[in-house]
N, C-alpha and C positions, 0 to 999 in steps of 0.2 A: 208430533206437532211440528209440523215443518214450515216455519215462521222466523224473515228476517226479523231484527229487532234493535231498536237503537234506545242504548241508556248513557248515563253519563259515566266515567269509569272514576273509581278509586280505589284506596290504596290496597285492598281486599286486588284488585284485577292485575299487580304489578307481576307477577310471575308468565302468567297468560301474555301478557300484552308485549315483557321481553322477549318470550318465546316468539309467536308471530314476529315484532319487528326483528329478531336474529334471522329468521327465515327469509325475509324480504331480503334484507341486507347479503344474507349468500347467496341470492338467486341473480339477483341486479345489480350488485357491490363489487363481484369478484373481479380483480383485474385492476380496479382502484383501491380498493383495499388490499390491504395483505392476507396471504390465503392462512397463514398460522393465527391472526388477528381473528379473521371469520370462523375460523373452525375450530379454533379451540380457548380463543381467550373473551371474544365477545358477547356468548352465555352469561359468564358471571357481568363484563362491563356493563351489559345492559340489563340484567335482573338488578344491581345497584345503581345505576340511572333511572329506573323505572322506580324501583320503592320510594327513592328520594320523590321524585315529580309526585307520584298519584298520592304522597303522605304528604307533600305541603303544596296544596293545590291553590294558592292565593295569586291570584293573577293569571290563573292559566283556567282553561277547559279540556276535556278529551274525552269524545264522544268515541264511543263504542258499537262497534256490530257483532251482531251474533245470530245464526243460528244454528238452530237445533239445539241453544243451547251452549253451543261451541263461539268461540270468538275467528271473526272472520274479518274483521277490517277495526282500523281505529282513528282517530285522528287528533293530533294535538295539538293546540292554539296556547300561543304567548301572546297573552293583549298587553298592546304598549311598548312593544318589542325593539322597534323605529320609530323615531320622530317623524321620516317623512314616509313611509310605506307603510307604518302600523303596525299591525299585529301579525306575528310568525307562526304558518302553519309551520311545528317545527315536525312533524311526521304524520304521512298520511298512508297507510302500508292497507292492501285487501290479500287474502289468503289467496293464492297462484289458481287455484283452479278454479274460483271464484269470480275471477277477474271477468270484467265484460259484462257485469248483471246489473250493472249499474248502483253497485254500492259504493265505491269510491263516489260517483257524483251524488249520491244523497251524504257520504258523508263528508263531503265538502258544503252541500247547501245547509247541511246541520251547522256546521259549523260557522258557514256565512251567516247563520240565526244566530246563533248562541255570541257571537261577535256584535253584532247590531242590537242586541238587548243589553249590553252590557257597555257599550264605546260606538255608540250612532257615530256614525260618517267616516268610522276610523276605515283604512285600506289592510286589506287583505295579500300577504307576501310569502312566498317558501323558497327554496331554493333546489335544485334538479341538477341529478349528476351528468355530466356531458355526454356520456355513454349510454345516460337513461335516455335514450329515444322516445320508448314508450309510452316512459313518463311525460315527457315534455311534449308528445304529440293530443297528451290526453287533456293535459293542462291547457293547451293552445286551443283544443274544440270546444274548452267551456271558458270559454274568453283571456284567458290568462299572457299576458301580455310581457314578452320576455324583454328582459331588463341587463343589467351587465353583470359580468363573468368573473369570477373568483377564485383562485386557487384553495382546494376542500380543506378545513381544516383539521390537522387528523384527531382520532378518536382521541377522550383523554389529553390532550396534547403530545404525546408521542409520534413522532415522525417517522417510529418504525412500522407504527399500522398502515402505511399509504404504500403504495406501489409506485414513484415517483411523486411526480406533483398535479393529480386529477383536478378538474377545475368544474365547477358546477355552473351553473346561471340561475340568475332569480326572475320568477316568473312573479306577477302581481295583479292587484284589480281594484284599482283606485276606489271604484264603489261595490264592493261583496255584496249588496244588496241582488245585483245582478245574476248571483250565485242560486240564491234562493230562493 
């Protein structure tokens, strides 16, 4: 049965969900992160970032894709995140070979729902690493309107996970409606 499929994730999906974003993070991350960070310590960093979030899910959402079964993209929203930009897509990762089937844009317009049913009129915001091209060329075709520039803050708070001082940008969309 080879069928995309979107559900809401929880605390059951936090192994899966570290795993994909570890992968995201050393395919797009390297150069800004530290390569001993990405390859050998970020596993566990984000299998315990991930149990925490999907085990006390109060104020957040994370919308899940899968198929076959397999988890192929995810997204996660912080409602209320900002007073004046709203709620933080705080990760939005699709499996590499996946990329371009148009699951990251459903799972942003999920998301843009899942946000509107819960905080009508609230603004939709994430942040992109300066390196990520990609990322920020894909967020800009579905309207996402770049905003000011920040030095990343490193993982954990350790400043030995950064590669110097990488700087992200936040991208936003005053009305997410327009998402979905």
């Amino acid at each position: 049965m080879n069928e995309l499929r979107f559900r809401t994730g929880g605390a059951a999906d936090a192994a899966a969900v570290a795993e994909l974003h570890g992968d995201s993070w050393r395919r797009h991350y390297r150069g800004a992160y530290a390569d001993q960070f990405l390859d050998e310590e970020s596993p566990e960093y984000l299998a315990a970032m991930w149990a925490g979030r999907l085990a006390a899910r109060e104020g957040t959402h994370t919308t899940l894709a899968e198929y076959d079964g397999k988890l192929v993209g995810l997204a996660h929203l912080i409602i209320d995140a900002d007073p004046k930009y709203g709620a933080l897509v705080d990760n939005l990762h699709v499996r590499a070979p996946l990329k371009r089937q148009g699951i990251g844009t459903q799972l942003l317009a999920r998301t843009a729902n899942a946000l509107q049913e819960v905080a009508p009129g609230s603004g939709l915001y994430l942040w992109v690493l300066e390196q990520n091209t990609a990322a920020q060329g894909f967020y800009e075709a579905r309207g996402g309107i770049r905003g000011d520039r920040k030095d990343v803050p490193p993982p954990g708070g350790e400043p030995r996970r950064l590669n110097g001082q990488p700087a992200c940008f936040r991208y936003y969309w005053p009305d997410p409606s327009l998402l979905a």
